[in-house]
C-alpha positions in Angstrom: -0.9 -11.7 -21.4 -0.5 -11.7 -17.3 -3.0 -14.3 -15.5 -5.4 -13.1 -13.7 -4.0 -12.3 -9.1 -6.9 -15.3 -8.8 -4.9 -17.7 -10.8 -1.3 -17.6 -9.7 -1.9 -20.6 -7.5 -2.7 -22.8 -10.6 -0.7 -21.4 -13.2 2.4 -21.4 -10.9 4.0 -24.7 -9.2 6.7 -22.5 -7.3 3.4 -20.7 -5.4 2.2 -23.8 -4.6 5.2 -25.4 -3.1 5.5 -21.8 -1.0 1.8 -21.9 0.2 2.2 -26.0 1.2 5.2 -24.9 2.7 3.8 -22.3 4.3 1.0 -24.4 5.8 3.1 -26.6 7.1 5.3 -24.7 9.2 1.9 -23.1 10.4 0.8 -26.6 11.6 3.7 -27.4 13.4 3.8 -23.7 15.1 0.6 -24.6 15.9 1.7 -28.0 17.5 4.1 -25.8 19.4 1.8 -23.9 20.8 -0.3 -26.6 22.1 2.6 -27.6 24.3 2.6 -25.9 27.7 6.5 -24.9 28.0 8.7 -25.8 25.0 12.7 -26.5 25.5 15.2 -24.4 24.2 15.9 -26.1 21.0 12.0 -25.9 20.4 11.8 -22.0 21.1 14.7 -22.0 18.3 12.7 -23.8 16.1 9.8 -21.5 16.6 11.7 -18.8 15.9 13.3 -20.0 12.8 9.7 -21.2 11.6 8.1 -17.5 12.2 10.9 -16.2 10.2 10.4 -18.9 7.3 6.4 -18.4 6.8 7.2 -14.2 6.6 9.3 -14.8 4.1 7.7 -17.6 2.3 4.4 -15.4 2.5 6.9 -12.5 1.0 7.7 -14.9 -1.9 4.3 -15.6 -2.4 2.7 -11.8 -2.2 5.8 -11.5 -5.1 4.6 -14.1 -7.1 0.9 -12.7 -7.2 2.2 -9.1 -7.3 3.8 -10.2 -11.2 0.9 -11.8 -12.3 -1.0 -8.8 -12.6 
């Protein structure tokens, strides 16, 4: 039997390293952010970072979407 959408996040480690994973590149986006002109290496990074939490959030939406 499929656990409940709810309960992916504590029947599944994998989810949980996406969604902590996740939040983490959100904080540092946000740290970008905060920062009134970033250098090219850090507009890169932001980049690459936007990218990541779309897919990770993919993986994630994946992982609920089997549950149920």
């Amino acid at each position: 039997m499929s656990p409940h959408p709810g309960q992916v996040e504590q029947t599944s480690p994998n989810y949980e390293e996406l969604r902590s994973q996740h939040q983490n590149h959100e904080r540092r986006l946000e740290e970008l952010k905060q920062q009134p002109r970033l250098t090219p290496e850090e507009e890169m990074e932001e980049k690459r970072l936007k990218k990541l939490k779309l897919y990770l959030k993919d993986q994630m939406e994946r992982l609920r979407s089997s549950a149920s």
